[in-house]
C-alpha positions in Angstrom: -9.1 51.9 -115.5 -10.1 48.7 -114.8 -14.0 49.7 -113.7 -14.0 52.3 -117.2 -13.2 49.4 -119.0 -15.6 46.9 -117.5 -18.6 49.4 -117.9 -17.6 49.8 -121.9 -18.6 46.0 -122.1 -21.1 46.0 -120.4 -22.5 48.5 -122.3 -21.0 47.1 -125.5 -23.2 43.4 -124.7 -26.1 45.5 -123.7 -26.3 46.4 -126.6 -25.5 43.7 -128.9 -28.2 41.5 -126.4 -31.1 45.2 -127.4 -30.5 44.8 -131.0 -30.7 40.6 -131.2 -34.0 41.3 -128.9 -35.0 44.1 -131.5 -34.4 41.9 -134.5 -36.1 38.9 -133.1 -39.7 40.2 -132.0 -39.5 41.9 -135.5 -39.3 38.3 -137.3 -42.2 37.4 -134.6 -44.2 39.9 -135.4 -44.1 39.7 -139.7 -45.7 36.1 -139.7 -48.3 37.4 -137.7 -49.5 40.3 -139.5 -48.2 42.8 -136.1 -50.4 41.3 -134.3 -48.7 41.7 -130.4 -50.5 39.3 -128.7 -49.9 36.5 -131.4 -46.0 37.7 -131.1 -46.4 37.2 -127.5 -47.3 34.5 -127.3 -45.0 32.8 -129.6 -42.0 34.4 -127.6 -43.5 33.0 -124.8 -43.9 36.5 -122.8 -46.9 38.9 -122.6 -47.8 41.1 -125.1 -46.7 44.4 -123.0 -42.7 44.0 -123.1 -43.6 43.2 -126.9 -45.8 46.2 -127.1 -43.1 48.4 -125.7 -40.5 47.4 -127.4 -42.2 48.4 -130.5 -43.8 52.0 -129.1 -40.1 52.1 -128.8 -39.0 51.5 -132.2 -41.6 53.9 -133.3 -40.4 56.6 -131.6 -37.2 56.0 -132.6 -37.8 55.9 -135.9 -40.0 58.9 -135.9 -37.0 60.8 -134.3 -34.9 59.8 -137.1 -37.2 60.7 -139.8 -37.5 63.7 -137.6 -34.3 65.0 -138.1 -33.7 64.2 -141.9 -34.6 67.1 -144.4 -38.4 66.9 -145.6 -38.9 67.1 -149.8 -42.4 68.8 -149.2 -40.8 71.6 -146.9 -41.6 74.3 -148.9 -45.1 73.5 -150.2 -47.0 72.9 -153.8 -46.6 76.2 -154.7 -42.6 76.4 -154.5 -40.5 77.5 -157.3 -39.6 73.6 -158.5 -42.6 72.5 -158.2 -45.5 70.8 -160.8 -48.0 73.7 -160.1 -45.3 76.5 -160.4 -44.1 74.6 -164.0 -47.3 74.8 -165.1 -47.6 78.7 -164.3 -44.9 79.9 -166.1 -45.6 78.0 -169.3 -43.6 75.0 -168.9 
């Protein structure tokens, strides 16, 4: 039990150390209009681990949005919509 436990926090301050990482290269990179080698270079590393961290996010991000309902799923010409209103006399 011992071992199961150790890996939990482990994993637990890996990720609590991903998201401070996460939230800090964000705050880097607004000042500098997302520019990665500016944000680089004021985090004092290269711009690739900066780079690839944020390909990261995107992806991420995409997957979520990915996996949420879409509001334009069934098209213009769907029984709610403005052009259908306009058809029937509305």
């Amino acid at each position: 039990m011992k071992s199961a436990r150790e890996l939990r926090n482990v994993i637990k301050r890996t990720t609590v150390l991903a998201n401070v990482e996460e939230a800090h290269i964000k705050l880097t990179l607004r000042p500098v209009r997302n520019n990665i080698g500016k944000a680089g270079a004021l985090l004092g590393v290269s711009p690739r681990p900066v780079g690839k961290r944020t390909a990261f996010q995107k992806m991420k991000s995409a997957q979520t949005r990915a996996d949420q309902p879409r509001l334009t799923e069934f098209g213009a010409t769907g029984a709610g919509s403005a052009a259908a209103a306009k058809g029937a006399g509305a």
